[in-house]
C-alpha angles and dihedrals in degrees: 000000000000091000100058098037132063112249092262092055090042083050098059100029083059094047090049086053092047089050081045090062115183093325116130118249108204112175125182121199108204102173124356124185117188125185124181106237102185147328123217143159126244111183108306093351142074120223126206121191112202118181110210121202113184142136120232139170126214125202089359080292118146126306111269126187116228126210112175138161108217106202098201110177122179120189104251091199086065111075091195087045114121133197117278140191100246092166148357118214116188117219120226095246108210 
């Protein structure tokens, strides 16, 4: 996952799966929708917004809906730069 996420993503993603323990984690999408919102530049990188609407189930728990807004952001001025997951923003579902 390090290699897809900035470092602060990477940070608390880690420290969710150490409070985790040793705990499975066993997700099911059942359905997923992703629409672009938006791209923009802020200083050297590019910044996408994609809103994710989907229904999972975890631990063969009950079904939840899902509605998420993924920040990704690359440095343009890197030409071996990728895409990475810079934020997660989770949407009031009504």
């Amino acid at each position: 996952m390090r290699e897809y996420t900035t470092p602060e993503i990477f940070a608390e993603i880690s420290m969710q799966m150490q409070e985790r323990g040793n705990t499975v984690q066993n997700t099911e999408v059942l359905n997923i929708d992703a629409r672009l919102l938006e791209v923009s530049r802020e200083g050297d990188y590019a910044v996408a917004s994609v809103r994710f609407n989907a229904q999972l189930r975890e631990n063969n728990g009950e079904i939840e809906n899902v509605d998420e807004i993924w920040n990704l952001q690359t440095n343009i001025r890197d030409n071996q730069s990728i895409w990475l997951l810079a934020g997660i923003q989770q949407v009031n579902l009504q």
